[in-house]
N, CA, C and O atoms as a GROMACS GRO file, in nm:
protein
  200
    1UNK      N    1  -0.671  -1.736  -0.251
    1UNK     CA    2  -0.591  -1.630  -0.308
    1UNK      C    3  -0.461  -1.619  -0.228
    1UNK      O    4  -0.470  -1.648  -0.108
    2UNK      N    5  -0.354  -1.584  -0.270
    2UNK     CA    6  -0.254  -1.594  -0.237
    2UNK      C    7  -0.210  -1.480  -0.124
    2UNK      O    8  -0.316  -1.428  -0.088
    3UNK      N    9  -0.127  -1.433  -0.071
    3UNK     CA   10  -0.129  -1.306  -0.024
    3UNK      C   11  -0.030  -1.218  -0.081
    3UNK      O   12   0.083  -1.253  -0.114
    4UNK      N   13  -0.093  -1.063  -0.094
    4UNK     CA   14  -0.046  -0.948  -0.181
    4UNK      C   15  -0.006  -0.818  -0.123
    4UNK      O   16  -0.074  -0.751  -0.046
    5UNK      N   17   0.131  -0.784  -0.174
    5UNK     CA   18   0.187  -0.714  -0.074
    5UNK      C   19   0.191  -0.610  -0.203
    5UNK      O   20   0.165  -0.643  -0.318
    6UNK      N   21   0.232  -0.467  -0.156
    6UNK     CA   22   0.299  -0.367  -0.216
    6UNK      C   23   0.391  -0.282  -0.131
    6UNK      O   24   0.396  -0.235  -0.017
    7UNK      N   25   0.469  -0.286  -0.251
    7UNK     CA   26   0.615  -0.216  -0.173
    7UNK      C   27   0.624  -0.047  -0.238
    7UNK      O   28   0.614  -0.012  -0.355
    8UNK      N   29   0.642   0.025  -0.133
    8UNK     CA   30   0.623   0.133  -0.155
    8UNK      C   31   0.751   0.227  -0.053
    8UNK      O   32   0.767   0.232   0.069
    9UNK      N   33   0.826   0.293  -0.171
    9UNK     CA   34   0.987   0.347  -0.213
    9UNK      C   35   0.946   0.458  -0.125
    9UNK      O   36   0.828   0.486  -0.102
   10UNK      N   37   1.051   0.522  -0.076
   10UNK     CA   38   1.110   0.667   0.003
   10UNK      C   39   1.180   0.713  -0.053
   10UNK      O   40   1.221   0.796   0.028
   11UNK      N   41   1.247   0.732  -0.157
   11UNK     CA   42   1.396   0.757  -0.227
   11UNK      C   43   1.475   0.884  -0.114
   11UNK      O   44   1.585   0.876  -0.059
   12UNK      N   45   1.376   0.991  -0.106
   12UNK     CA   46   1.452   1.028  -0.063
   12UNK      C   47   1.560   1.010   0.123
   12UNK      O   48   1.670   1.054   0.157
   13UNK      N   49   1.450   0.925   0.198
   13UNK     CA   50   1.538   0.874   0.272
   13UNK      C   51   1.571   0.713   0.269
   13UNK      O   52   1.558   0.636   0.364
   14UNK      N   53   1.610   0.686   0.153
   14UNK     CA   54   1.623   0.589   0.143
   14UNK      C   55   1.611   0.423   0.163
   14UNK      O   56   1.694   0.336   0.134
   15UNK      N   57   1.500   0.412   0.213
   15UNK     CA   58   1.440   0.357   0.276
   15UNK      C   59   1.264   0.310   0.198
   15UNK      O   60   1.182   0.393   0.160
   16UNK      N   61   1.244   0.131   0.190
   16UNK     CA   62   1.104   0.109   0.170
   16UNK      C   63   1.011   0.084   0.274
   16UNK      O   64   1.041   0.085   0.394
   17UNK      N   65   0.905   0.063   0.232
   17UNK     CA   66   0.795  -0.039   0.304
   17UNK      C   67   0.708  -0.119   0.229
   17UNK      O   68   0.657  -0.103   0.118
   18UNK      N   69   0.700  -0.226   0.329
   18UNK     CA   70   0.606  -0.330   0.234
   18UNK      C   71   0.459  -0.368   0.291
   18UNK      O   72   0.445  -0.443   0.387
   19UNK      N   73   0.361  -0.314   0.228
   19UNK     CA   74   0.240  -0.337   0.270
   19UNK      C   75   0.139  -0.436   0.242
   19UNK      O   76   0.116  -0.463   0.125
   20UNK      N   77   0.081  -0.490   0.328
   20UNK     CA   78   0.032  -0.606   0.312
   20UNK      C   79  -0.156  -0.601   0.234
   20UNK      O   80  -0.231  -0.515   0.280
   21UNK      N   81  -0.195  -0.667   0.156
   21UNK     CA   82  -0.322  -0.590   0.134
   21UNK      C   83  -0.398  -0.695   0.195
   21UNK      O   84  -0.404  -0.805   0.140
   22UNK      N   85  -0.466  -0.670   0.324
   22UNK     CA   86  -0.603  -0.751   0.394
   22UNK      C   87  -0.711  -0.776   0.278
   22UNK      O   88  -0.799  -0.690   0.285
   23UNK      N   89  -0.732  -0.865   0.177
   23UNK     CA   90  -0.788  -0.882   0.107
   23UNK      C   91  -0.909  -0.952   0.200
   23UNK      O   92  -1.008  -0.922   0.132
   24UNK      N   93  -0.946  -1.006   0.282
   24UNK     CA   94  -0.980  -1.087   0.358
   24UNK      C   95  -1.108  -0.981   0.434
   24UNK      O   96  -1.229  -1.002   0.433
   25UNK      N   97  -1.028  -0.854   0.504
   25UNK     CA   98  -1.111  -0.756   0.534
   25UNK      C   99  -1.175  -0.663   0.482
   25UNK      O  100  -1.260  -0.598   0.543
   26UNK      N  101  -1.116  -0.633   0.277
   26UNK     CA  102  -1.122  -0.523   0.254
   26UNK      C  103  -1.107  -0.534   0.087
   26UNK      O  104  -1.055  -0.451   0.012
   27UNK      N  105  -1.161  -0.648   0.057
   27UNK     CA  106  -1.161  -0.667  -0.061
   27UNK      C  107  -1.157  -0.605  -0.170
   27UNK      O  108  -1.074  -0.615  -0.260
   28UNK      N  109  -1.303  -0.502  -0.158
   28UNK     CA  110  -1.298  -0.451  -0.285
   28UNK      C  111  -1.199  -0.338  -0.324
   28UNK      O  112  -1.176  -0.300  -0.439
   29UNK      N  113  -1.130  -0.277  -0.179
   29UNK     CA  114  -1.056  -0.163  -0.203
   29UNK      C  115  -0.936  -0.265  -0.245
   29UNK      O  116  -0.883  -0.260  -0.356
   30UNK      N  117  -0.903  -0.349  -0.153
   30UNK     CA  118  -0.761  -0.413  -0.196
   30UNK      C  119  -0.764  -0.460  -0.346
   30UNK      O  120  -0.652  -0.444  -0.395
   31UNK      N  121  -0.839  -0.505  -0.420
   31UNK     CA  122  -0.906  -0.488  -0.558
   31UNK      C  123  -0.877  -0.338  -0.646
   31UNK      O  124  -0.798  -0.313  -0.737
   32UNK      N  125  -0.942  -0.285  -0.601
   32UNK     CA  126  -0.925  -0.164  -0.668
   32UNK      C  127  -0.778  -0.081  -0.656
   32UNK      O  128  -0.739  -0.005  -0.744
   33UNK      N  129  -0.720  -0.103  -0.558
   33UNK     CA  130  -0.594  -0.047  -0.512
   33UNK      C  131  -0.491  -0.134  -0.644
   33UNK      O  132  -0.448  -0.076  -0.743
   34UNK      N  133  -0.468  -0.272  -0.614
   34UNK     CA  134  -0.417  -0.385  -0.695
   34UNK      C  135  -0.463  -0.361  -0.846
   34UNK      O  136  -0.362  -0.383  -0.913
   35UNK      N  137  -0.547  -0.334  -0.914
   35UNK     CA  138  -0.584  -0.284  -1.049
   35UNK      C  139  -0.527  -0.159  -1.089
   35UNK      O  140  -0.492  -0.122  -1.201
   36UNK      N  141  -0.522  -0.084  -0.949
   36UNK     CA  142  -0.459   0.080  -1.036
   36UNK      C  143  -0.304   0.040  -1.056
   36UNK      O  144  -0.238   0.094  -1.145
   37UNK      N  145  -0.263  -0.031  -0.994
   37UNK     CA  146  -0.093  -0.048  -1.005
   37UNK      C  147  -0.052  -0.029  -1.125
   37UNK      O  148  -0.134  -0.050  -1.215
   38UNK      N  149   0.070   0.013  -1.157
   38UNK     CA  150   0.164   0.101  -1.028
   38UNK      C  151   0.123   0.274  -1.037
   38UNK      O  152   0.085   0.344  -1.131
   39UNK      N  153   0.146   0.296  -0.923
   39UNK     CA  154   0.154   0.441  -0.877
   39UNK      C  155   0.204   0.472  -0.873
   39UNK      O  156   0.305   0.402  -0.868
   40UNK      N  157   0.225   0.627  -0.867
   40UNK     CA  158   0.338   0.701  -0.863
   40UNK      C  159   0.309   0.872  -0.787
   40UNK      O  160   0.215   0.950  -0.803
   41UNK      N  161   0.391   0.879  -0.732
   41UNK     CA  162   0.368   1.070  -0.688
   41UNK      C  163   0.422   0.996  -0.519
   41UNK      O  164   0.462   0.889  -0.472
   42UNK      N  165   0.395   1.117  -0.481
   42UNK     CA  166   0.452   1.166  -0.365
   42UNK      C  167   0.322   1.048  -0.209
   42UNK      O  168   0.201   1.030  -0.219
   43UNK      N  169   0.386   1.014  -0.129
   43UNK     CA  170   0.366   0.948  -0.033
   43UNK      C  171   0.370   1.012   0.101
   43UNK      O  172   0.474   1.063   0.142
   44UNK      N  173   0.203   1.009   0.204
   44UNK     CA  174   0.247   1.077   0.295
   44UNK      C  175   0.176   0.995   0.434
   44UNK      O  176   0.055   0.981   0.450
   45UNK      N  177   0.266   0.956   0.512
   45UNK     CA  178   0.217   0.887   0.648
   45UNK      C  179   0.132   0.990   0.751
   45UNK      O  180   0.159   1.101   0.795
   46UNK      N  181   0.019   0.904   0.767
   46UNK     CA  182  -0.053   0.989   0.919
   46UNK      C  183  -0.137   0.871   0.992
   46UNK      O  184  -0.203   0.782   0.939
   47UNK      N  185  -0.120   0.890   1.096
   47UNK     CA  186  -0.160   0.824   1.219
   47UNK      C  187  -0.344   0.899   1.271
   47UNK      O  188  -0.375   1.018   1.274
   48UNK      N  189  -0.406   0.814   1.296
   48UNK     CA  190  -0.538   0.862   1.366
   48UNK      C  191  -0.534   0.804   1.529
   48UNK      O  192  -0.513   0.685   1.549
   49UNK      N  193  -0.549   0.875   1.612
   49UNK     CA  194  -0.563   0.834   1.775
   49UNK      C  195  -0.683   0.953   1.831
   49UNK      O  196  -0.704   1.052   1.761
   50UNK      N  197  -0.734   0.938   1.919
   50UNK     CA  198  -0.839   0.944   2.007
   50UNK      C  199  -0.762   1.007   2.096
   50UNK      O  200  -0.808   1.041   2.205
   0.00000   0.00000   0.00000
């Protein structure tokens, strides 16, 4: 399989990112993620640390 990215917009600071999908580690979600395409709504980053 090839490798599969999704790019995912900021508009408002103008600015993307491109995410890589670990199909390798995480198949069935990267599957299921890749089938719902495309998405849409609001995007929100969070970090987990110990």
């Amino acid at each position: 399989m090839t490798d599969r990215h999704v790019r995912v917009p900021s508009p408002r600071r103008e600015v993307h990112r491109t995410a890589e999908l670990l199909d390798d580690r995480a198949p069935i979600t990267c599957e299921a993620l890749w089938n719902a395409l495309p998405l849409g709504g609001d995007v929100h980053h969070t970090q987990y640390a110990q």
